[in-house]
C-alpha positions as CSV (number, residue, x, y, z in Angstrom):
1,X,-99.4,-21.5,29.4
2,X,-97.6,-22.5,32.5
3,X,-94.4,-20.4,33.1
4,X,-90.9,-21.6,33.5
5,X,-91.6,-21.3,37.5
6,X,-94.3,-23.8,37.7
7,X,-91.9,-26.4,36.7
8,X,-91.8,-29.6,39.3
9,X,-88.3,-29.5,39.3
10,X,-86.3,-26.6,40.9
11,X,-84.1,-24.4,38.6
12,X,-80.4,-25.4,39.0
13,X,-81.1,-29.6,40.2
14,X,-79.5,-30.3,36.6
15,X,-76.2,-29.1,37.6
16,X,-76.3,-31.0,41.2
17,X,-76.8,-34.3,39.2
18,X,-73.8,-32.9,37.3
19,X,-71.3,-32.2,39.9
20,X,-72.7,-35.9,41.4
21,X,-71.8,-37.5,38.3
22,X,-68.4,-35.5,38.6
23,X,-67.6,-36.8,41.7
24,X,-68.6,-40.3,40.8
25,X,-66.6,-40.3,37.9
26,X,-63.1,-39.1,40.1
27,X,-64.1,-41.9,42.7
28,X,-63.9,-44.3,40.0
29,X,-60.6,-43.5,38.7
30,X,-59.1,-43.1,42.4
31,X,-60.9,-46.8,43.2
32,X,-59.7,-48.2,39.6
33,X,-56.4,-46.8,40.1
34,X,-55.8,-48.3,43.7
35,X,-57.2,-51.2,42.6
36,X,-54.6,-51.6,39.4
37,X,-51.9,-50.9,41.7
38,X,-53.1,-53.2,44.8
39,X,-53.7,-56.1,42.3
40,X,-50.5,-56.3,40.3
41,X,-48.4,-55.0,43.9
42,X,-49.7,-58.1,45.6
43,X,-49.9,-60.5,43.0
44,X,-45.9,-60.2,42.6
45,X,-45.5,-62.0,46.0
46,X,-48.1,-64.9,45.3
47,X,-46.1,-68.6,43.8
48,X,-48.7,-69.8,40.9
49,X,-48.2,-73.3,39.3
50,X,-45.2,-73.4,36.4
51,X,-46.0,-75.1,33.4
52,X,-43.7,-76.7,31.1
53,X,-45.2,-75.5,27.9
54,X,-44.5,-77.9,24.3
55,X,-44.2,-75.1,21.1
56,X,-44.8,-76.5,17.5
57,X,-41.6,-75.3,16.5
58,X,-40.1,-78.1,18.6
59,X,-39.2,-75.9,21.8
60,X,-40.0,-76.4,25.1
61,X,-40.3,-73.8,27.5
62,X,-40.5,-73.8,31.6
63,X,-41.8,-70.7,33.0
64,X,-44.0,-69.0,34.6
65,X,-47.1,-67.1,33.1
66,X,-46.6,-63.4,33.5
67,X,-48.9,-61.7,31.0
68,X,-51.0,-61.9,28.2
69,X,-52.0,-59.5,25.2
70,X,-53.4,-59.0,22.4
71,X,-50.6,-59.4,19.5
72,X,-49.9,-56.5,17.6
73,X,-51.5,-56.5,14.2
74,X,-53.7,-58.6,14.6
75,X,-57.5,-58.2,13.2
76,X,-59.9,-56.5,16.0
77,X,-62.9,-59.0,15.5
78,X,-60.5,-62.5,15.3
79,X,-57.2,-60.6,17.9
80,X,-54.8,-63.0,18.5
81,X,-53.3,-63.7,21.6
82,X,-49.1,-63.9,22.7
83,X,-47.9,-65.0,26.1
84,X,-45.0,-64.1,28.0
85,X,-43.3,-66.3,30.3
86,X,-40.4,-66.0,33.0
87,X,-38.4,-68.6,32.2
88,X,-35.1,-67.0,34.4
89,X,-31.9,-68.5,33.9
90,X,-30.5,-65.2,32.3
91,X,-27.0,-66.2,32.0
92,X,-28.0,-69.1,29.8
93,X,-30.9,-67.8,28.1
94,X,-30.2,-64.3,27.3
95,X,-33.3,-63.0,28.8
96,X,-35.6,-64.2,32.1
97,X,-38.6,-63.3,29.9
98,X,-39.8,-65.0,26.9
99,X,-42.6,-64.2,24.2
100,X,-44.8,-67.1,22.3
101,X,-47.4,-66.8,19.9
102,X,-50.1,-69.0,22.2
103,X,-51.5,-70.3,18.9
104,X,-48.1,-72.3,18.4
105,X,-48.5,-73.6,22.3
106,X,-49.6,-77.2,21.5
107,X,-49.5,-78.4,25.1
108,X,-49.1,-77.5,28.4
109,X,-48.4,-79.9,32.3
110,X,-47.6,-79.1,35.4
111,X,-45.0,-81.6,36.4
112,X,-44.5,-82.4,39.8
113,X,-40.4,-82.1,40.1
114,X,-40.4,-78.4,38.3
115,X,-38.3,-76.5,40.7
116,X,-38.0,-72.8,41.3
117,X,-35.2,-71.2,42.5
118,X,-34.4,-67.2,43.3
119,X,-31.1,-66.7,43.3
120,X,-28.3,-63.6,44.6
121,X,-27.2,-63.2,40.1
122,X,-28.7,-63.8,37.7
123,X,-32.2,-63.2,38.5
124,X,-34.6,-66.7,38.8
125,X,-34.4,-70.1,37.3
126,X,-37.1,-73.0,36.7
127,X,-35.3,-76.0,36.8
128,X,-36.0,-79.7,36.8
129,X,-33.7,-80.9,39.5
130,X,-31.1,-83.8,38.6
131,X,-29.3,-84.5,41.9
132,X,-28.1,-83.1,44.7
133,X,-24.4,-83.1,46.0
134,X,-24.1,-82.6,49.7
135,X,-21.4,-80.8,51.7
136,X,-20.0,-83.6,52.7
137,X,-20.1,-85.1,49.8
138,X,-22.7,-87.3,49.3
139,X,-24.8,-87.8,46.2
140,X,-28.7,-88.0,46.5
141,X,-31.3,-88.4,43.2
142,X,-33.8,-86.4,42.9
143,X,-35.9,-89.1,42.9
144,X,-34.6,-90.0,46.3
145,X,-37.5,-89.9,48.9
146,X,-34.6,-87.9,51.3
147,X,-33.8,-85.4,48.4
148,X,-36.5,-82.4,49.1
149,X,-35.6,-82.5,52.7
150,X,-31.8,-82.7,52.0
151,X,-32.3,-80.0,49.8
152,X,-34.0,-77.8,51.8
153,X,-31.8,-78.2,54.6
154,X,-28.7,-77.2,52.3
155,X,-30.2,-74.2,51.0
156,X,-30.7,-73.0,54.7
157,X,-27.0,-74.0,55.9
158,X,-26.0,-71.9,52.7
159,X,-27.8,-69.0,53.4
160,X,-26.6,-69.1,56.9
161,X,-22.9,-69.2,55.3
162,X,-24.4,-66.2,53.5
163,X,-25.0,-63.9,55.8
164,X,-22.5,-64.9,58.0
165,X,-20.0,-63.7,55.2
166,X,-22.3,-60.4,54.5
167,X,-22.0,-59.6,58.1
168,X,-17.9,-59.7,58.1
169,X,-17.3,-58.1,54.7
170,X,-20.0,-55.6,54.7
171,X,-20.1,-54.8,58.9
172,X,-17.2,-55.1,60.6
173,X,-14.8,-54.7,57.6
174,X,-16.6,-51.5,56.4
175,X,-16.0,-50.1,60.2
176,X,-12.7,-51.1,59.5
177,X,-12.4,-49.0,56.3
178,X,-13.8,-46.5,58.2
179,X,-11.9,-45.4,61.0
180,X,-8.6,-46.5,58.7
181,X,-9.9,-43.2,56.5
182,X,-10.5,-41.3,59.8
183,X,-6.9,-42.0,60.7
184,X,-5.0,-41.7,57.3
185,X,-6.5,-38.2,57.2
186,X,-5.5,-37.3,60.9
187,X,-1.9,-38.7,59.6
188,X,-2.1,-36.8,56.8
189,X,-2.8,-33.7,59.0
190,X,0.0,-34.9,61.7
191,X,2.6,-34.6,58.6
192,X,1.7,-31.5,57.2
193,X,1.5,-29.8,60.9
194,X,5.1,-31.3,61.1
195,X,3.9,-33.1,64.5
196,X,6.2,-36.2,65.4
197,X,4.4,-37.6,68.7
198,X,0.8,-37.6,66.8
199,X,2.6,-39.3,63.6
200,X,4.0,-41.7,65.4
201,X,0.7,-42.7,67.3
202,X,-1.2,-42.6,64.1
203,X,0.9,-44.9,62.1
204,X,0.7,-47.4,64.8
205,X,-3.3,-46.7,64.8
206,X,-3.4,-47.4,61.5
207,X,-1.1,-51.0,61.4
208,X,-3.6,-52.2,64.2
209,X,-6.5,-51.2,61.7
210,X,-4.4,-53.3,58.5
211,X,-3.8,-56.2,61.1
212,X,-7.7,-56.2,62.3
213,X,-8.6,-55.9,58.6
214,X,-6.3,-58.7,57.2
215,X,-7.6,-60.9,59.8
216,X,-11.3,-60.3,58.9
217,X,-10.3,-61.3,55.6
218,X,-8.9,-64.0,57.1
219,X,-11.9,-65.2,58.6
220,X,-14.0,-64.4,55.7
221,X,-11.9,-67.1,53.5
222,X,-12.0,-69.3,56.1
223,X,-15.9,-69.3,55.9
224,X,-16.1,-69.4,52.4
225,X,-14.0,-72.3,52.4
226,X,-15.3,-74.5,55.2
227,X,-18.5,-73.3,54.6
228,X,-21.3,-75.3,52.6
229,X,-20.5,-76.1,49.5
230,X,-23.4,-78.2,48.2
231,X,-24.4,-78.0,44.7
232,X,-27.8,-78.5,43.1
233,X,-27.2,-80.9,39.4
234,X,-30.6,-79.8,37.2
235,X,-31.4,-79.3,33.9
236,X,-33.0,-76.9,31.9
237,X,-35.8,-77.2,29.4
238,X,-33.5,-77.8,27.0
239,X,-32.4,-80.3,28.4
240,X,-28.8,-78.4,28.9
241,X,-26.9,-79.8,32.6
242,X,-27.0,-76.6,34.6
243,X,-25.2,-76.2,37.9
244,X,-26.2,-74.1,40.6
245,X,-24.1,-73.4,44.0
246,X,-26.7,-73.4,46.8
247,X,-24.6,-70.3,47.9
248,X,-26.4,-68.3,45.5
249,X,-29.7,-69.7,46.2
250,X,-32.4,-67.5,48.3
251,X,-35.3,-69.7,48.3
252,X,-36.4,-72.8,46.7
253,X,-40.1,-74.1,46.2
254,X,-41.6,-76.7,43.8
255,X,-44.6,-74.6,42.3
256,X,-46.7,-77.7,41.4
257,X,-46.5,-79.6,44.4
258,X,-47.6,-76.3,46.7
259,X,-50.9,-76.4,48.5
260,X,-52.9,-73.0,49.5
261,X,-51.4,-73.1,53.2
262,X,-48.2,-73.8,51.4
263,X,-48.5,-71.0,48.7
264,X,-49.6,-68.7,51.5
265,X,-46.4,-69.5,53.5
266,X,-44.3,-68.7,50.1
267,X,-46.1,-64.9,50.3
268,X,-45.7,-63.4,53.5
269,X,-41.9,-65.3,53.3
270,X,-41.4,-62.8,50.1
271,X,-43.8,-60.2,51.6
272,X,-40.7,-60.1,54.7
273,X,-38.0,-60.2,52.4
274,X,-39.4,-57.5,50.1
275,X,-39.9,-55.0,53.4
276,X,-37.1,-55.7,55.5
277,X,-33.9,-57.3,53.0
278,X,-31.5,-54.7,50.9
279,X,-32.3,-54.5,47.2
280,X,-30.2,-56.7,44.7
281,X,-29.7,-57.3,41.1
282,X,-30.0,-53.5,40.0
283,X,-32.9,-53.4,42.4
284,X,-35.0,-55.6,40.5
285,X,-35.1,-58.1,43.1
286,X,-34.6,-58.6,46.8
287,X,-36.2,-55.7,49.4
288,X,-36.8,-52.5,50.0
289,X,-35.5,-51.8,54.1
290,X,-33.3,-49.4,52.6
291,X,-35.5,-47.1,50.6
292,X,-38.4,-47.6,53.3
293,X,-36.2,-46.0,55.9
294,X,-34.8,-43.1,54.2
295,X,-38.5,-42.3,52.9
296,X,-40.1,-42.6,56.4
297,X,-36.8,-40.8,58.8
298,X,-36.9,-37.8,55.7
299,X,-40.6,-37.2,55.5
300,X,-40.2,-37.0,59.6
301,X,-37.2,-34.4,59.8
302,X,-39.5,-32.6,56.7
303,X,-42.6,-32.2,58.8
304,X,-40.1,-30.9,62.1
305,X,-38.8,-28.3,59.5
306,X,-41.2,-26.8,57.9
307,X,-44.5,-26.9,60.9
308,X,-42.3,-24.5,63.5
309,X,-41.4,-22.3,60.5
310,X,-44.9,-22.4,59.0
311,X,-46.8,-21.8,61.8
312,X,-44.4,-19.0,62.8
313,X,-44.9,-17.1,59.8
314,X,-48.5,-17.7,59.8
315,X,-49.0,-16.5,63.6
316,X,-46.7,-13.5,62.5
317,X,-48.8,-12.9,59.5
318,X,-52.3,-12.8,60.9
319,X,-51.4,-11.8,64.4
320,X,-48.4,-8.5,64.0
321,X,-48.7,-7.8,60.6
322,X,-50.5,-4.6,59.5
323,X,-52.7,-5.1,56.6
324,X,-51.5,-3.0,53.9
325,X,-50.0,-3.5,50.5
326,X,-46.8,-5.5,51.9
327,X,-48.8,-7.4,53.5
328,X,-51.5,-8.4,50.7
329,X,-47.7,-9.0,47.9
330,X,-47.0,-11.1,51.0
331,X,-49.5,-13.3,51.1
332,X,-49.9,-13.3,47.6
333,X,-46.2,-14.6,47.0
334,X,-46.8,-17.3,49.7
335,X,-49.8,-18.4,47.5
336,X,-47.4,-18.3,44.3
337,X,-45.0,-20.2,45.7
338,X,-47.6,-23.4,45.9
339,X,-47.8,-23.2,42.6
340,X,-44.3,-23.4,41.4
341,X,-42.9,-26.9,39.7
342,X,-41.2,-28.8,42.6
343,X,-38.0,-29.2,40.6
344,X,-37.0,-25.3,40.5
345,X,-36.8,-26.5,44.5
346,X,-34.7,-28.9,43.6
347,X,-32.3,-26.7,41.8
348,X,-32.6,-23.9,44.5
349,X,-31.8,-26.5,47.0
350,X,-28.6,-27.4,45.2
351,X,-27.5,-23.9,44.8
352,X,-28.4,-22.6,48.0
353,X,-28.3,-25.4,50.8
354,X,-25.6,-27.8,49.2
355,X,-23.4,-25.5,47.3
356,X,-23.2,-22.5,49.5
357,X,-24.7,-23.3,53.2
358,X,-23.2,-27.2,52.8
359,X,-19.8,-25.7,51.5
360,X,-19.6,-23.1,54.1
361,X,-20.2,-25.9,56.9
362,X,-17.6,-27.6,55.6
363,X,-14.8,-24.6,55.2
364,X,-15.9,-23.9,58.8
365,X,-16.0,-27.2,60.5
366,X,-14.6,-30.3,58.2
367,X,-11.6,-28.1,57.2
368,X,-9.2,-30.7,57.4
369,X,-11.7,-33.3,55.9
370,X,-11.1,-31.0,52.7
371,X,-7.5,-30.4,52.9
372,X,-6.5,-34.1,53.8
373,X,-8.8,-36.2,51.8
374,X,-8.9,-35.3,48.4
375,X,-11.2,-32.6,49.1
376,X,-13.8,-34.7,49.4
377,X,-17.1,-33.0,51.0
378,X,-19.0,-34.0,53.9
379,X,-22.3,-31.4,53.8
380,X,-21.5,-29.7,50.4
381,X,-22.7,-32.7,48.6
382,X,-26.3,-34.4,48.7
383,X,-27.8,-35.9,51.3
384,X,-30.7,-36.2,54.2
385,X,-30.5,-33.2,55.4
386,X,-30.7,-31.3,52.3
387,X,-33.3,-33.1,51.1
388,X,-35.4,-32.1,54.1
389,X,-35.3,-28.8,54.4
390,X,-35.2,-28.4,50.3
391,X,-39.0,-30.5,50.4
392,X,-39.8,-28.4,53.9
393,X,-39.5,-25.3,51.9
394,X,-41.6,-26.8,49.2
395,X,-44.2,-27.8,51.6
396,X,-43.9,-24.7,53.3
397,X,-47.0,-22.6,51.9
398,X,-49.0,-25.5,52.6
399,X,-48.3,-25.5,56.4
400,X,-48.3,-21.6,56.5
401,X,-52.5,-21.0,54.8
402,X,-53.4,-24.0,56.8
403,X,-52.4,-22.3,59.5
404,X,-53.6,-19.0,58.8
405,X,-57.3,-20.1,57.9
406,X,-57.3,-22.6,61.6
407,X,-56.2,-19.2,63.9
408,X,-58.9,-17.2,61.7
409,X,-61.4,-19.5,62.6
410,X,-60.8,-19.3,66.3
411,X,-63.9,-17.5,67.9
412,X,-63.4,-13.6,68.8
413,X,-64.9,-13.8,71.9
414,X,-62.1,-16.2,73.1
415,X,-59.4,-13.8,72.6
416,X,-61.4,-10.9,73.7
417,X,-61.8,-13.1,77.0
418,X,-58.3,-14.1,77.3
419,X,-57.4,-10.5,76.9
420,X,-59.9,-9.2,79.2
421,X,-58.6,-11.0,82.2
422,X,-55.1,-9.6,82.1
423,X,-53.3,-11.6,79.8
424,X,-51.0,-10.5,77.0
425,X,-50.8,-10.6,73.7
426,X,-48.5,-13.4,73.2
427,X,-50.2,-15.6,76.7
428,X,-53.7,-15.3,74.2
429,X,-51.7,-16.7,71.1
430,X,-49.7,-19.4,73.5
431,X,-52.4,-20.8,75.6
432,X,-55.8,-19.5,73.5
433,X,-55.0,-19.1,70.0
434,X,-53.1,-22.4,69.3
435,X,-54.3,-25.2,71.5
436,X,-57.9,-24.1,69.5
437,X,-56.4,-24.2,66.1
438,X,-53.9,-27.3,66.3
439,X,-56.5,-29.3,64.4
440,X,-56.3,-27.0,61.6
441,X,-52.3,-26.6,61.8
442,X,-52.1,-30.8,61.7
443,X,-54.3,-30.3,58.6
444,X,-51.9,-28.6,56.8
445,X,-49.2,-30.6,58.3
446,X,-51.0,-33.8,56.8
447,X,-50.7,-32.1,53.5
448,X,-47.5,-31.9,53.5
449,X,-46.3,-34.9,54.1
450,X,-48.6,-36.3,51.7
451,X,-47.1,-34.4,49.0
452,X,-43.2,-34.4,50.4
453,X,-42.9,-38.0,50.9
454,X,-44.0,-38.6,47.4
455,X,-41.8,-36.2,45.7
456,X,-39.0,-37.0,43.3
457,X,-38.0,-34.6,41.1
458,X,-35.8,-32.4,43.6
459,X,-34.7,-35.5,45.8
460,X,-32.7,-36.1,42.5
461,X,-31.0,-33.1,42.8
462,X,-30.0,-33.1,46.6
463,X,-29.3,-36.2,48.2
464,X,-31.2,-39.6,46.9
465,X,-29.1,-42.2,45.2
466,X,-30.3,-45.5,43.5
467,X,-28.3,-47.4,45.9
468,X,-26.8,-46.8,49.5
469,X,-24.7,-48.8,51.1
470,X,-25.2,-47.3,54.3
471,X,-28.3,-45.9,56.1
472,X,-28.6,-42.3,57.8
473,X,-28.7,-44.2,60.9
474,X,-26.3,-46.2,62.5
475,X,-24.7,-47.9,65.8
476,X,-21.9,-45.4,64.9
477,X,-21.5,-42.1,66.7
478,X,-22.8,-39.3,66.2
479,X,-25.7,-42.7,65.1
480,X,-27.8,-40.2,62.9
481,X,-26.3,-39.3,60.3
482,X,-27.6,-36.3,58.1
483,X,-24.7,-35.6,55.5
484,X,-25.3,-39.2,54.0
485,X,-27.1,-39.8,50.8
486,X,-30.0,-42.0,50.9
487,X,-32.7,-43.8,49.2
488,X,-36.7,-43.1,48.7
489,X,-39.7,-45.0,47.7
490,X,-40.7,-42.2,45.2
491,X,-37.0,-42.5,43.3
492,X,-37.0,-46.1,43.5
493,X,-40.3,-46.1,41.4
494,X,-38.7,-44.0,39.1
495,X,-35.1,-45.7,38.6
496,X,-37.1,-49.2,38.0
497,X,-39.7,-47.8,35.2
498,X,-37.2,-46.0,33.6
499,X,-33.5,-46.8,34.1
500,X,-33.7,-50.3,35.0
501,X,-31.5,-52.3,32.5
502,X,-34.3,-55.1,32.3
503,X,-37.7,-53.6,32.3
504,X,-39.4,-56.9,32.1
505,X,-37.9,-58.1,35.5
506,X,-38.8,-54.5,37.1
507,X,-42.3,-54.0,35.9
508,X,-43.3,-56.2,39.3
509,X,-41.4,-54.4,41.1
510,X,-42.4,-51.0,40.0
511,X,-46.1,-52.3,41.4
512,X,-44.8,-53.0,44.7
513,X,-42.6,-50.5,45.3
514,X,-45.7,-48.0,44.5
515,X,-48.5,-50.3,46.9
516,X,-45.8,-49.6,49.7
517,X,-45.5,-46.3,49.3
518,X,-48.6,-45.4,49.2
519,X,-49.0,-47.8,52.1
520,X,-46.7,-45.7,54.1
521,X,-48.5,-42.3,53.4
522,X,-51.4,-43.5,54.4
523,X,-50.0,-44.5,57.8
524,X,-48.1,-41.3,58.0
525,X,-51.4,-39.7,57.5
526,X,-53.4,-42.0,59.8
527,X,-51.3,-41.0,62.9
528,X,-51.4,-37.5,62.1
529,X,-55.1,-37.5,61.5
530,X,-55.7,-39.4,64.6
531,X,-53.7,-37.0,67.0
532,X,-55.8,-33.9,64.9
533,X,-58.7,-35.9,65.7
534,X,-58.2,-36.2,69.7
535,X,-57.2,-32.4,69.8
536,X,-60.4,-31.8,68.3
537,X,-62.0,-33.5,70.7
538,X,-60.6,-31.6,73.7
539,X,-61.1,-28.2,71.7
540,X,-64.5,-28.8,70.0
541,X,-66.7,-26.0,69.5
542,X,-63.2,-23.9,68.8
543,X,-61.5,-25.7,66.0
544,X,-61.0,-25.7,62.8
C-alpha cells in the first residue's frame, strides 16, 4: 500500500489553490466595484435621446430614461418591469423624477424639437419649445429656420449677464462686506479705548466702504436691467405654456437631434462644469471646484504634518531609545492607536485643537476680534487647519512603523562604515540612514494619504461644511487661509446619499462625486509613488 508520501501531489498545494482563489475572489470585488462606480460616474455626463413616452392612462410623459427595475411584488418567474424617468420641471411637477409601470407604456418617439434645458432653480426641464422672444424684442417660431441659432446665442448673452452679475455681488461686494466688518470692529475698539483721532478716521473708512457698496449695487441693477432679457415660450407634456427666463438657463441641447461628435461635445462641456463650477441646487447639481480644492490643499498640509513628526518619532524610537519595557508599552500603544475608530479623532480634535489650542489662539492674538464682534471666533471654531493636523494625528502610526521597518532594513555594514570613518551619530542617520530608507518612509506616507483624504467621520467634527462660500485660498492677504471652513469630496459623498432633500436628483451625483475622488487619490498616490520610485533607483541595493 503506497503511503501518504508517495502521493504526486505535494502536501499543502491544496491550500495554495486556496489562497489563489482568495485573491481572485478580492480582485473581483475591487474590479466589480470600480467598475460600478466608473460606469454610473461617467454615464451621468453622457446626453442620451429623450423620448416622449404615451401611458394608457391618457398621460404623456417627456423624460429621460434613468433606471429600470424589477417592480416590487411581482412573481420571480413572470417579474415585471417599472421605469423611471427625469422629467424635471420640479416647480410644476412636484418632483423631476417619475415612476411608470412599463407595461402601461403604449408608445414611445423621439421627436425632433424635444428640448433640454439645465437650469440655476429648479433642477432640469424637457420642454417642446414654442417661441422665442429676443432681447430686443423680436418674436421667432420655433419652427423658424433662425430659431436654434437665435436661441443659442441668447442663452450665451444670458449666461454672460450671469456671471457678470456673480462676479459684482459675490466678488467685489463680498470684499466690501469684508473690510466694512474689519472696520466696524476697529470702530468698535476706537470707542471703547475712548480714542477720538482713530474714531473719527474709521467712521470716514467706513462711509467710503457704504458709498463703494451702494454703488456696486448700483451697478448690479443696472446689469440686471439692461441686461438680456430674452425668454424661451415652451410647453410641457401636458401641454401646460411654461415660461422660462434664459437667465436661468445653463445649457440647452435638443437630445434627438445630437450626433456622436455632438453628444461627445455635450460630455466633456459637463465633464468642465462638474470639475471646475461651484455646486448648486443643494449640491445636486452644478460642480465640484470647491470640494476638489479643500480635499487636495488638506490632504497636502496632512501629509507636511504628520511625515516630520512621524519620522521623528520613528528615528527617535529605533535609533535613542533603549529597549526595555517603556519602550515595548511604547510601541505597542503606537500600534493601538491604528486601530482606534477615526471618529474618537474627531472628537479629540474638537476638544483639544479647536476648543482649547484654537481658543487660546484667539484669547492671545484675535482678542479684540472676541471683544468687538460678538465674540465670534476665528481659530476656536472648525476649519483647515484643524482638520489637518486632527487626520495627521490619525495617520500618524502609519507614517511612524513605516518608517521604523525602512531604517531597520538599512544594511549594518552601512552604518558601521559611516561610523568607522569619523562621523557621528546623527551625520550616519542624516546622510546614511535616511537617504537609504526614504522609499520606505514615502511608503507609509502613501498610506496615509490614502486613508486621510478619504476620511469623513472626524472632518464632521472640525472644519468641513456642506457649503462654503469662500475657499482657504484667496487673492486676499494673508491669501491662505487656515481658520476657514471648507469642503471635501469624502463629506460631499456623504451629505448627497444621505441628507440631500431629493435623493433621486443626487443618486448621479453621489457616483461622480465618488469616481473623482477616487480619481484624485490615485493621483495623489501616483506622484508619491513615482518620487519613492526614483529614490529607489539612486539607493538600490539599500532600500526598503
Amino acid at each position: 500500500m503506497a503511503s501518504s508520501s508517495d502521493s504526486s501531489t505535494p502536501r499543502g498545494e491544496s491550500w495554495v489553490w486556496f489562497t489563489g482563489l482568495g485573491l481572485i475572489i478580492g480582485l473581483g470585488m475591487v474590479i466589480g466595484l470600480l467598475s460600478l462606480v466608473i460606469f454610473n460616474g461617467v454615464t451621468v455626463f453622457w446626453a442620451p435621446q429623450v423620448p416622449v413616452a404615451q401611458v394608457d392612462d391618457g398621460r404623456t410623459i417627456i423624460g429621460q430614461l434613468a433606471q429600470r427595475r424589477i417592480r416590487a411584488g411581482s412573481p420571480a418567474d413572470h417579474p415585471r418591469y417599472e421605469l423611471q424617468y427625469q422629467v424635471g420641471l420640479r416647480e410644476l411637477n412636484g418632483n423631476s423624477y417619475l415612476w411608470v409601470d412599463e407595461a402601461k407604456i403604449k408608445s414611445e418617439t423621439f421627436p425632433a424639437d424635444v428640448l433640454g434645458l439645465e437650469r440655476v432653480e429648479n433642477g432640469p426641464a424637457f420642454v417642446r419649445p414654442l417661441s422665442l422672444r429676443k432681447t430686443d424684442g423680436k418674436l421667432i417660431a420655433a419652427t423658424d429656420a433662425a430659431f436654434e441659432t437665435a436661441f443659442q446665442a441668447e442663452v450665451a448673452a444670458a449666461s454672460a449677464v450671469r456671471e457678470k452679475l456673480v462676479e459684482i455681488t459675490r466678488h467685489r461686494i463680498g470684499d466690501v462686506n469684508e473690510e466694512m466688518d474689519k472696520a466696524r470692529v476697529a470702530l468698535r475698539r476706537a470707542e471703547d479705548l475712548k480714542l477720538a483721532d482713530e474714531v473719527a478716521d474709521r467712521r470716514r473708512q467706513i462711509a467710503g466702504l457704504e458709498e463703494r457698496f451702494a454703488g456696486l449695487q448700483a451697478e448690479a441693477k443696472k446689469v440686471v436691467d439692461g441686461g438680456a432679457v430674452a425668454s424661451l415660450v415652451s410647453k410641457d407634456a401636458a401641454g401646460r405654456e411654461v415660461v422660462v427666463p434664459l437667465t436661468q438657463v445653463i445649457r440647452a441641447w435638443f437630445p434627438n437631434r445630437l450626433d456622436t461628435w455632438g453628444r461627445v461635445q455635450l460630455f466633456f462641456s459637463r465633464l468642465g462644469e462638474f470639475i471646475f463650477d461651484e455646486p448648486r441646487e443643494a449640491n445636486t447639481e452644478g460642480g465640484l471646484m470647491p470640494a476638489i480644492f479643500g480635499t487636495l490643499v488638506m490632504t497636502v498640509f496632512m501629509s507636511l504634518m504628520v511625515t516630520p513628526f512621524g519620522v521623528i518619532t520613528a528615528i527617535y524610537l529605533r535609533e535613542y531609545a533603549q529597549n526595555g519595557p517603556v519602550l515595548r508599552i511604547v510601541r505597542i500603544s503606537v500600534n493601538n492607536l491604528a486601530g482606534v475608530p477615526s471618529i474618537v479623532f474627531g472628537v479629540f480634535g474638537l476638544g483639544f485643537f479647536v476648543y482649547v489650542l484654537g481658543g487660546s489662539i484667539d484669547q492671545l492674538f484675535f482678542s479684540d476680534q472676541l471683544k468687538y464682534n460678538n465674540n465670534t471666533p476665528v481659530f476656536g471654531t472648525g476649519g483647515l487647519l484643524w482638520c489637518s493636523l486632527t487626520l495627521a494625528l490619525m495617520t500618524l502610526p502609519v507614517v511612524i512603523v513605516a518608517t521604523e521597518e525602512a531604517l531597520a532594513a538599512v544594511p549594518r555594514g552601512m552604518r558601521e562604515a559611516s561610523l568607522a570613518t569619523g562621523a557621528s551619530k546623527w551625520q550616519t542617520i542624516r546622510d546614511i540612514l535616511l537617504p537609504a530608507s526614504a522609499p520606505g518612509i514615502l511608503t507609509g506616507v502613501i498610506l496615509a494619504m490614502a486613508r486621510g483624504a478619504g476620511e469623513v467621520a472626524p472632518l464632521m467634527l472640525v472644519g468641513v461644511v456642506k457649503l462654503a462660500p469662500t475657499l482657504p485660498f484667496d487673492g486676499s492677504a494673508p491669501f491662505l487661509h487656515m481658520d476657514r471652513k471648507f469642503m471635501h469630496l469624502g463629506f460631499h459623498v456623504y451629505d448627497l446619499g444621505f441628507q440631500s432633500p431629493d435623493s433621486d436628483a443626487a443618486r448621479p451625483m453621489v457616483f461622480a462625486t465618488t469616481l473623482l475622488l477616487i480619481f484624485l487619490v490615485v493621483c495623489l498616490n501616483i506622484g508619491a509613488i513615482t518620487i519613492r520610485n526614483r529614490l529607489r533607483a539612486r539607493f538600490k541595493g539599500a532600500s526598503f
